[in-house]
PyMOL CGO cylinders between C-alpha atoms (Angstrom):
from pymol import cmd
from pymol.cgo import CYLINDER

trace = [
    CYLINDER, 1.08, 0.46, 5.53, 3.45, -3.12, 5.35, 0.3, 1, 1, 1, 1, 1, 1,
    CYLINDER, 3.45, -3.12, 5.35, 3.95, -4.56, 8.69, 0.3, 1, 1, 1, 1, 1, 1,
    CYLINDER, 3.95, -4.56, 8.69, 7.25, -4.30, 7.76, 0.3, 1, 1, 1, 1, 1, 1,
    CYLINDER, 7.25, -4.30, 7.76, 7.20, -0.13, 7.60, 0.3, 1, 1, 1, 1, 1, 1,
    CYLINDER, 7.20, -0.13, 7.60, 5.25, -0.02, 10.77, 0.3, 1, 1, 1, 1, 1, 1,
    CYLINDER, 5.25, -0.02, 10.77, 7.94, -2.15, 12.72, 0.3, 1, 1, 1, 1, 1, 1,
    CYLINDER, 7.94, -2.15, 12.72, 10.61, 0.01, 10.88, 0.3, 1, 1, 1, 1, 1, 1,
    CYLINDER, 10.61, 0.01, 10.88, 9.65, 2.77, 12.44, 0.3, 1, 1, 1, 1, 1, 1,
    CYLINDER, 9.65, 2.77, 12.44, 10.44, 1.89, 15.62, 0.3, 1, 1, 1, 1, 1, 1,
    CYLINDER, 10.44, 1.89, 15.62, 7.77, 2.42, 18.15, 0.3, 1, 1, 1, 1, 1, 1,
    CYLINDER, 7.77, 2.42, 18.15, 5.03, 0.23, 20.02, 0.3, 1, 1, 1, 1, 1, 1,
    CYLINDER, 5.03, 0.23, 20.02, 2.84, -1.55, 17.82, 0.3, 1, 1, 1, 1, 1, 1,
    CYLINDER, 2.84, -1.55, 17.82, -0.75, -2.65, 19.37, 0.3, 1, 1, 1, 1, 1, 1,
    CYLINDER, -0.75, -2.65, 19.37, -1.63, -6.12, 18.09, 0.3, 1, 1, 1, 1, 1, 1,
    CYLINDER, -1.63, -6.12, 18.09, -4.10, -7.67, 20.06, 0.3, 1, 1, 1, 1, 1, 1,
    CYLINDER, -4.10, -7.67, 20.06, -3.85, -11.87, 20.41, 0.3, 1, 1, 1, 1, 1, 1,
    CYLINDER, -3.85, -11.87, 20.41, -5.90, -13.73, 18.26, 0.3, 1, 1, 1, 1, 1, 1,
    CYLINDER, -5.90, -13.73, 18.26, -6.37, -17.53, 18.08, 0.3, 1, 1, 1, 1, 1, 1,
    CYLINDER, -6.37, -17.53, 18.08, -9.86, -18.44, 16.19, 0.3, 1, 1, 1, 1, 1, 1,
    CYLINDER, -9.86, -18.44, 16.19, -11.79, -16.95, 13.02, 0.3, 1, 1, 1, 1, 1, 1,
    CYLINDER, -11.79, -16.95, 13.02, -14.00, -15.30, 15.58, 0.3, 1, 1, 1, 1, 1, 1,
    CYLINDER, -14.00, -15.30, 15.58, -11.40, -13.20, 17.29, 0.3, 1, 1, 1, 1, 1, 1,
    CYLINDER, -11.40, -13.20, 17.29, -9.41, -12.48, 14.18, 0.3, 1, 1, 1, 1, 1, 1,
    CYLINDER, -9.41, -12.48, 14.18, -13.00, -11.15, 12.45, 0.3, 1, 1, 1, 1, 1, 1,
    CYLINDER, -13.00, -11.15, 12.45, -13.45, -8.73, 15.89, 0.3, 1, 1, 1, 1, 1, 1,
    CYLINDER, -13.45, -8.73, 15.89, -10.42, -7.68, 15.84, 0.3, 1, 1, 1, 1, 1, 1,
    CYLINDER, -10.42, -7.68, 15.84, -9.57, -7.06, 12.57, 0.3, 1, 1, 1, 1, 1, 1,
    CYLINDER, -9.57, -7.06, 12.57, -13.12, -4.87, 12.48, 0.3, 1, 1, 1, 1, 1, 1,
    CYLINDER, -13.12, -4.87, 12.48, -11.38, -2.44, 15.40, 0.3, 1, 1, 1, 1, 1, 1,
    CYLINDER, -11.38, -2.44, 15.40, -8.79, -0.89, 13.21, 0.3, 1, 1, 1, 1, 1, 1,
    CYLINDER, -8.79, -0.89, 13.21, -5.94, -2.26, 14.98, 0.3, 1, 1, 1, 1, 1, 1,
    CYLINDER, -5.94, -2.26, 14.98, -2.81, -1.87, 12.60, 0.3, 1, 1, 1, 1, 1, 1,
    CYLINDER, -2.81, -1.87, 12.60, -1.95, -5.77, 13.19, 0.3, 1, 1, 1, 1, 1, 1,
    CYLINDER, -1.95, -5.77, 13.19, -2.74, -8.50, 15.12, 0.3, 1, 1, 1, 1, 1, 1,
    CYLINDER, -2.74, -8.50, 15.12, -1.02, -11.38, 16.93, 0.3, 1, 1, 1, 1, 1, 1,
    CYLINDER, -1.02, -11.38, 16.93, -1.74, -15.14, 16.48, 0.3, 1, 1, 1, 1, 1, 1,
    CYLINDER, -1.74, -15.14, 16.48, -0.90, -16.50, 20.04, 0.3, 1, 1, 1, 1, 1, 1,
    CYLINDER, -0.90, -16.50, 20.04, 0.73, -20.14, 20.28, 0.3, 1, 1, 1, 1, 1, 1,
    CYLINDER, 0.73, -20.14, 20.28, -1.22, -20.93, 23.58, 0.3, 1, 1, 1, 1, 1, 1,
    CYLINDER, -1.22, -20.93, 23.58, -4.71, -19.78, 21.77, 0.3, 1, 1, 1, 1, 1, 1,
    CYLINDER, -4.71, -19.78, 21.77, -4.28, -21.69, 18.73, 0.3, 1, 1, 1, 1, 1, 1,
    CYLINDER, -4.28, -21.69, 18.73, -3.19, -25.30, 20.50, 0.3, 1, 1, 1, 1, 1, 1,
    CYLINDER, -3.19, -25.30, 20.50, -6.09, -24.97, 22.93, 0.3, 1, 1, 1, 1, 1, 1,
    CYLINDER, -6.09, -24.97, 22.93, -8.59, -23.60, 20.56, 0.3, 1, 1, 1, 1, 1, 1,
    CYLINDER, -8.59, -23.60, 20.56, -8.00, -25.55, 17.58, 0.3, 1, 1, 1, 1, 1, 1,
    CYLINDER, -8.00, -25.55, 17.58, -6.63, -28.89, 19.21, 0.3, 1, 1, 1, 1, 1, 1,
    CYLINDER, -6.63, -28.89, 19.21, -7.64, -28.66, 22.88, 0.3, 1, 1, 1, 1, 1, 1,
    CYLINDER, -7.64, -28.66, 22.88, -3.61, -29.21, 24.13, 0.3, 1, 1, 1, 1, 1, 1,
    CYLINDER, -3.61, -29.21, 24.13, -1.10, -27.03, 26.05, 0.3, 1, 1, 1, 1, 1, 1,
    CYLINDER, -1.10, -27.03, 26.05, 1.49, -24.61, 23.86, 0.3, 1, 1, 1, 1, 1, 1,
    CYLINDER, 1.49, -24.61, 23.86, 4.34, -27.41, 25.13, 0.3, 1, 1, 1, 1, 1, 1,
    CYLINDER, 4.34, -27.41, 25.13, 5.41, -28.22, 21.23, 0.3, 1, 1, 1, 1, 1, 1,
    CYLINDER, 5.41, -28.22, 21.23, 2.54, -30.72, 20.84, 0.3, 1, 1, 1, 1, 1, 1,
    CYLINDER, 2.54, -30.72, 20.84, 0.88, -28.87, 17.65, 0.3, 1, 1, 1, 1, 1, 1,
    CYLINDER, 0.88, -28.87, 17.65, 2.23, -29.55, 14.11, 0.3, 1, 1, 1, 1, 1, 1,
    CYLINDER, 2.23, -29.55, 14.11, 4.17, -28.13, 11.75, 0.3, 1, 1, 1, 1, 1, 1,
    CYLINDER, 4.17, -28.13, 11.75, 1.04, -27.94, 9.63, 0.3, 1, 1, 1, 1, 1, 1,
    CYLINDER, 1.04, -27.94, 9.63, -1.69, -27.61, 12.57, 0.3, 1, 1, 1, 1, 1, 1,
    CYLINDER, -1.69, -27.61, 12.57, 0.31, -24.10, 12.92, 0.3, 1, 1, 1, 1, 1, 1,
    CYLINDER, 0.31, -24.10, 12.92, 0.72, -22.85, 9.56, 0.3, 1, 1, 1, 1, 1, 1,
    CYLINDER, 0.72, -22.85, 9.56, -2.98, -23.95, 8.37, 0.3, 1, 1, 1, 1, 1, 1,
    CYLINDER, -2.98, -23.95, 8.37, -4.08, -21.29, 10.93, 0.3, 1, 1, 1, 1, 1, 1,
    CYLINDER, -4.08, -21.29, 10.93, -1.66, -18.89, 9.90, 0.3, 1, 1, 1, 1, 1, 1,
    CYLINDER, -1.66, -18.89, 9.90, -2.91, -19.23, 7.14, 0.3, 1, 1, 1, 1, 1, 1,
    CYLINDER, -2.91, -19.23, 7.14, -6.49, -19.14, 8.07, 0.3, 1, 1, 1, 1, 1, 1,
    CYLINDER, -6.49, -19.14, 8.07, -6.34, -16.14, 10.09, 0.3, 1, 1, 1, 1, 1, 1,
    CYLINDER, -6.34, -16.14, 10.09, -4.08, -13.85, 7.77, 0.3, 1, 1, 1, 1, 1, 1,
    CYLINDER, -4.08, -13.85, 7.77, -6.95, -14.04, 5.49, 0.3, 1, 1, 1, 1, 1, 1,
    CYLINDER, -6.95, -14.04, 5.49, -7.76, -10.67, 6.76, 0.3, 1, 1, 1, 1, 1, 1,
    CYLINDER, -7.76, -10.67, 6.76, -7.35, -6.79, 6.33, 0.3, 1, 1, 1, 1, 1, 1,
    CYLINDER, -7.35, -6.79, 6.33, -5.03, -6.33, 9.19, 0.3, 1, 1, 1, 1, 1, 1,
    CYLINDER, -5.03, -6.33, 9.19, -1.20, -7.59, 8.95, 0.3, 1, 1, 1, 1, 1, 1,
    CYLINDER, -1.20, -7.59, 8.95, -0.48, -10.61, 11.32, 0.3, 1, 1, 1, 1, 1, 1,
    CYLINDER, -0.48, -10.61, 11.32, 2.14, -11.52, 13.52, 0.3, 1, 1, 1, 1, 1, 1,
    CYLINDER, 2.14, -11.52, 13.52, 2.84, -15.10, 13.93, 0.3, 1, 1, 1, 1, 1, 1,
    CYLINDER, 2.84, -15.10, 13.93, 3.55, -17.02, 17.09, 0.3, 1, 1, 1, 1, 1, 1,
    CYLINDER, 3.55, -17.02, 17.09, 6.39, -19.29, 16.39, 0.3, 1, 1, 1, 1, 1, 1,
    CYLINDER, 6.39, -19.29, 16.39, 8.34, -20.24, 19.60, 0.3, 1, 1, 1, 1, 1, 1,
    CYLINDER, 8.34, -20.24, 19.60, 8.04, -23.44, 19.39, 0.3, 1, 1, 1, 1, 1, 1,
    CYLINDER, 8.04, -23.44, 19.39, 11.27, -24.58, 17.14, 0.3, 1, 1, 1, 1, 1, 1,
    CYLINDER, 11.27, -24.58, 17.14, 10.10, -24.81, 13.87, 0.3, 1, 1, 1, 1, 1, 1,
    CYLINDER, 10.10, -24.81, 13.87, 9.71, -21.02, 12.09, 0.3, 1, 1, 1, 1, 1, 1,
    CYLINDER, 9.71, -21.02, 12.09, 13.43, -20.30, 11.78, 0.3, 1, 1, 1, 1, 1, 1,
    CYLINDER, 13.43, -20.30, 11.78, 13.12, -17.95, 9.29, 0.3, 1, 1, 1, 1, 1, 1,
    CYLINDER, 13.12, -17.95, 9.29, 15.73, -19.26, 6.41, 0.3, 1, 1, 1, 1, 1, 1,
    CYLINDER, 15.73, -19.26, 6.41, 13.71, -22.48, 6.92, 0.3, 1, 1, 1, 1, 1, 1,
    CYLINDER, 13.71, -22.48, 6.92, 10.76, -21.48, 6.48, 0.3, 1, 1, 1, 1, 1, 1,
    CYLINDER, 10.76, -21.48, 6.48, 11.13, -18.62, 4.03, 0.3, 1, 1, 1, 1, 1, 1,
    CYLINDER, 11.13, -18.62, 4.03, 12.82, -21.81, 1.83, 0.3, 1, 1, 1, 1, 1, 1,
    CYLINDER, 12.82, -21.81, 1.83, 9.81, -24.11, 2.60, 0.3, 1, 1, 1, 1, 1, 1,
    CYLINDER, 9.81, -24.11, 2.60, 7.07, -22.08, 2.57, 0.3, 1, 1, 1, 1, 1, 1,
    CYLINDER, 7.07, -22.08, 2.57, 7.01, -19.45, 0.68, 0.3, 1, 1, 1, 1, 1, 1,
    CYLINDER, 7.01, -19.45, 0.68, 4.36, -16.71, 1.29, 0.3, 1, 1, 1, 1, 1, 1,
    CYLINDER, 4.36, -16.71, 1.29, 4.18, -17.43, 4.70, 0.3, 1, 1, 1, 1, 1, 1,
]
cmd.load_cgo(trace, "trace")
């Protein structure tokens, strides 16, 4: 089922936060029905910084893109100013 059908049907979704390959792989191997890339775990995993807006543009969407690459739908973390979704649906499509 779509992330989109299991949000739609209003009740509590489990999605455990992910941040690296290694907890996306565990994770997705559970059989949780999606997952959640946190902002804080990706800027101190992948750059070794604070989630205060100091990670890119693109250090954020190449590890959305990284860690979508599995079974399990994935919900993005994308508080810090830049995913407004016209914008980004515009710019980047198929994210």
């Amino acid at each position: 089922m779509s992330l989109k059908k299991r949000l739609q049907e209003r009740r509590i979704v489990v999605a455990p936060g992910i941040y690296d390959m290694v907890s996306m792989r565990i994770a997705d191997a559970m059989g949780f029905e999606t997952l959640y890339m946190t902002g804080f775990g990706v800027a101190a995993s992948h750059l070794g910084l604070p989630d205060a807006g100091l990670a890119s543009f693109a250090d954020v969407e190449s590890r959305v893109r990284l860690l979508a690459g599995g079974k399990t739908p994935l919900i993005a973390d994308g508080d810090t100013g830049f995913w407004r979704t016209a914008e980004c649906a515009a710019r980047h499509p198929g994210l």
